[in-house]
C-alpha positions in Angstrom: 18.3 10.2 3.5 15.0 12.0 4.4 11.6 10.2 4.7 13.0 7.4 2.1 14.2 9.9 -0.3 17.5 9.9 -1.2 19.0 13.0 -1.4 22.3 14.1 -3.4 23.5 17.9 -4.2 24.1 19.1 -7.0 25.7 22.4 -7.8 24.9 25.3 -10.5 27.3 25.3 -13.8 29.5 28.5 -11.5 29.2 26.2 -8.3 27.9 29.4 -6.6 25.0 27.7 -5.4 24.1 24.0 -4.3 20.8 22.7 -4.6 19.3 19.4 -3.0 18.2 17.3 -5.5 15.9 13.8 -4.9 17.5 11.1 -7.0 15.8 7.6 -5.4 12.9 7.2 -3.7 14.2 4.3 -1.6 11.8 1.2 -0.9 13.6 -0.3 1.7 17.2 -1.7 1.8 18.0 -3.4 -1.9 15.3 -1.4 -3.8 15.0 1.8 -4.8 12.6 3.6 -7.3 14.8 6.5 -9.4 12.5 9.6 -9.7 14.1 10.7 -13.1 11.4 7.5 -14.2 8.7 8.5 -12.5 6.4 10.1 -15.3 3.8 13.4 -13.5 0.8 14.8 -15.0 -1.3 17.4 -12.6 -5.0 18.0 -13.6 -7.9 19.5 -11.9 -9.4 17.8 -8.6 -12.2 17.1 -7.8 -15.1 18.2 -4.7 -15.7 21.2 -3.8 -13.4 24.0 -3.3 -14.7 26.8 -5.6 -12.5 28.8 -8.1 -9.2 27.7 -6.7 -10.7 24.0 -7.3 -11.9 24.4 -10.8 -8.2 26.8 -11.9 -5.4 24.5 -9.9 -4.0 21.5 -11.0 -3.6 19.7 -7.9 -4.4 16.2 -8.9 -0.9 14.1 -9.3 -0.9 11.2 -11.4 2.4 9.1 -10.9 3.1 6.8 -13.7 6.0 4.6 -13.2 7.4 1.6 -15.9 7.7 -1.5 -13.8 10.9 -3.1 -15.1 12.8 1.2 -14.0 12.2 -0.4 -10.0 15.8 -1.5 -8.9 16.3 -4.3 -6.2 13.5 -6.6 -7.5 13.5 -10.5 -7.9 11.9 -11.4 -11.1 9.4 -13.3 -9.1 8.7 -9.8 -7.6 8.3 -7.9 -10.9 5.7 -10.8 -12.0 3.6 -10.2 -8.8 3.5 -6.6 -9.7 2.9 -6.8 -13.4 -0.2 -9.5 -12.6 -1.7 -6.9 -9.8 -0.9 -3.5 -11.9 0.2 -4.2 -15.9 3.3 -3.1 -17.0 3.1 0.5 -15.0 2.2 1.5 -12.2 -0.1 4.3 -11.7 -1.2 6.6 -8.6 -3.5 9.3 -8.2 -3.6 11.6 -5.5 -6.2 14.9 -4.9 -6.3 14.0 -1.3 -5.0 18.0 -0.1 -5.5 21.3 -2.0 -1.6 21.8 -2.4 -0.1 20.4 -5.7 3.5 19.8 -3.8 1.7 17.8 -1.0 -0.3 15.2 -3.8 2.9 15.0 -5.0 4.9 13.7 -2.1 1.3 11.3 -0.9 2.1 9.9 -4.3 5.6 8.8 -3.9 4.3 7.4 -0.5 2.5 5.4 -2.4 4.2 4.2 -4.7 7.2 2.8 -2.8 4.2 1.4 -0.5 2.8 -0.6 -3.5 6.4 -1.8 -4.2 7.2 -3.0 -0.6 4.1 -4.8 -0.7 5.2 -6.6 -4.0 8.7 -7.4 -1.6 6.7 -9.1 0.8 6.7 -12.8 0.5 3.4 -14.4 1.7 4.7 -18.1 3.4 2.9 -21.1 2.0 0.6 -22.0 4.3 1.5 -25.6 6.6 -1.7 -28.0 7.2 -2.3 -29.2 10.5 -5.3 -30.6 12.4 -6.2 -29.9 16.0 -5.0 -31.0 18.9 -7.3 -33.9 20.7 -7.5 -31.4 23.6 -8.9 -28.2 21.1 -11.1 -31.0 20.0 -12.4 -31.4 23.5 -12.5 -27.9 24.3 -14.4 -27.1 21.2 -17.5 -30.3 21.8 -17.6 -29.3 25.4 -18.2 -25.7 24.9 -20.6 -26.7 21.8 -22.7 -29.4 24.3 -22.9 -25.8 27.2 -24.6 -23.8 24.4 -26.7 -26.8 23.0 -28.0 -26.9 26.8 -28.3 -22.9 27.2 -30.4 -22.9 24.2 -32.3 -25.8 25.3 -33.1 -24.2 28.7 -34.7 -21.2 26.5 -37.3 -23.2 24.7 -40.8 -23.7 26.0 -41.5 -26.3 28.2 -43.0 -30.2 25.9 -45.7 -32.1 27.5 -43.1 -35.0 28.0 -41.5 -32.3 31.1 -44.8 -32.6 32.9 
């Protein structure tokens, strides 16, 4: 496995020749995103650049169908469908090189899928502590006096 790609050869019909072929894009441990269901389309970017700007299609759209991610809890696949619909999408023109939008996109894909792994705790109530309560009236009464010592003397102080 090579920067969360999962890697499997395949060889040519005469097995002369063997070829390294991506097959997952793995998440993390339990999930994995197969790349045979990741849809491309490369267009045109954007900015400047000249002719190689306006004649390249660097741009890579990543389209991939929600329910084709393995190793996700259906609470999971909800979270993502309610952020992102029913695919999700990414589109990278960040570099000038077609095959280097291409990998930023997987990179962010699987990073949009770990985030959907992450569960966010509930949160506990508490109050504070009668010595934070303290803490935070004595530190309120210095200011209330540094402020005070600011203003201009009243004709009560003479």
């Amino acid at each position: 496995m090579r920067s969360g790609v999962c890697w499997r050869v395949r060889s040519s019909v005469n097995g002369r020749y063997a070829r390294r072929m991506a097959s997952y894009l793995v998440v993390d441990s339990g999930c994995r995103i197969p790349l045979a269901s990741v849809s491309w389309t490369f267009t045109t970017s954007q900015g400047p650049g000249g002719q190689h700007a306006n004649r390249s299609n660097t741009r890579a759209i990543a389209r991939l169908p929600i329910e084709e991610i393995e190793g996700l809890r259906p609470e999971q696949l909800q979270a993502l469908r309610d952020r992102h619909g029913d695919e999700l999408l990414v589109s990278v023109d960040d570099t000038r090189s077609q095959h280097r939008n291409r990998e930023l996109a997987l990179e962010r894909l699987r990073a949009k899928v770990a985030g959907a792994r992450v569960t966010t705790r509930k949160r506990r109530a508490t109050k504070p502590s009668r010595g934070a309560k303290e803490r935070r009236l004595k530190a309120k009464k210095q200011r209330s006096n540094v402020k005070s010592s600011r203003r201009r003397p009243s004709a009560d102080d003479y």
